[in-house]
N, C-alpha and C positions, 0 to 999 in steps of 0.2 A: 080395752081389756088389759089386765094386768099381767105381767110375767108369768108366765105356766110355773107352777109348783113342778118341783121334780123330787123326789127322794128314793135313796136307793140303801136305804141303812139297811130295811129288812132282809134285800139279795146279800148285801155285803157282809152282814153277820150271818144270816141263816139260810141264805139261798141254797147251800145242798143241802146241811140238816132237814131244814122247814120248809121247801120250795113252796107251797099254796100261803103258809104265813105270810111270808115274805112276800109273795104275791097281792097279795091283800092288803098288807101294809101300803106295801109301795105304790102299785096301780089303784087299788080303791079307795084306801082310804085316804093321803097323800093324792092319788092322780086324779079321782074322779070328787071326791068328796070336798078337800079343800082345794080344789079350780072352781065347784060350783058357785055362782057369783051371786046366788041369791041372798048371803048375808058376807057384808066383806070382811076383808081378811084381817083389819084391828075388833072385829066384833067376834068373828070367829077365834081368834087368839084368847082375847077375854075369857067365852066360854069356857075354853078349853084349861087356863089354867086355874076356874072355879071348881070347874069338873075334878079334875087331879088333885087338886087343896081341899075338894069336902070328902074324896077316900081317903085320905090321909097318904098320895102320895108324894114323896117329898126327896126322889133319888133324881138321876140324870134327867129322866124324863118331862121331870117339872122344871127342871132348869133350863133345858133346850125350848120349853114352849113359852116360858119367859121370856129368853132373850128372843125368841120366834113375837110376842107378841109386844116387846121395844123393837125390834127391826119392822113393824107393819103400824108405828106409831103411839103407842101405849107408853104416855111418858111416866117417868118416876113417880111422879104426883098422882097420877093414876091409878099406879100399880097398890100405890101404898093404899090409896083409899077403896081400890078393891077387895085387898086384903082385909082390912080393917072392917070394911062391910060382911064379907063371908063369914069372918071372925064368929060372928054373932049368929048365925046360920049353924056352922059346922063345927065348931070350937075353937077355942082360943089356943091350945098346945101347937094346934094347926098353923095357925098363923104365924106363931114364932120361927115353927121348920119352914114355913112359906117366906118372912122376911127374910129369915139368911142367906135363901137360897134369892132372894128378889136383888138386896145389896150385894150381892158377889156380881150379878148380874148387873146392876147397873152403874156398877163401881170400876166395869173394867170397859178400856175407852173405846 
């Protein structure tokens, strides 16, 4: 079994504001959701920043599951022809905000 996922952003920005957000974030979906090992955790990354590239989002969010999905194996080469594929799926403005945010990401060491 792999390292237990832990995240604590949700308590740590919203825990008094949002205490169930937060809650959710952090234990469900974070704790129980990506521990589950039924798809692993470079496939689960993938998804997830096709998922955020075909809303169009393209702030911190997508950046932390970037380098979330090079830290669990997703090389550069990858990345780019994942984008490049979505590209044509979700649009191309998209992948533009996707590549800047993918090269900052694997530009730094």
């Amino acid at each position: 079994m792999a390292e237990k996922i832990v995240q604590t952003a949700g308590r740590d920005a919203l825990g008094e504001f949002a205490p169930e957000f937060a809650y959710f974030n952090d234990d469900v979906l974070f704790g129980e959701n990506w521990n589950n090992e039924d798809i692993d955790l470079k496939t689960r990354s993938i998804i997830t920043v096709v998922s955020l590239m075909s809303q169009g989002i393209t702030d911190s969010s997508l950046k932390y599951h970037i380098s979330n999905a090079k830290n669990h194996g997703v090389t550069q080469k990858e990345m780019a022809a994942i984008i490049t594929h979505v590209a044509f799926y979700c649009g191309w403005p998209k992948a533009w905000a996707v590549f800047r945010l993918a090269k900052e990401v694997y530009e730094e060491a």
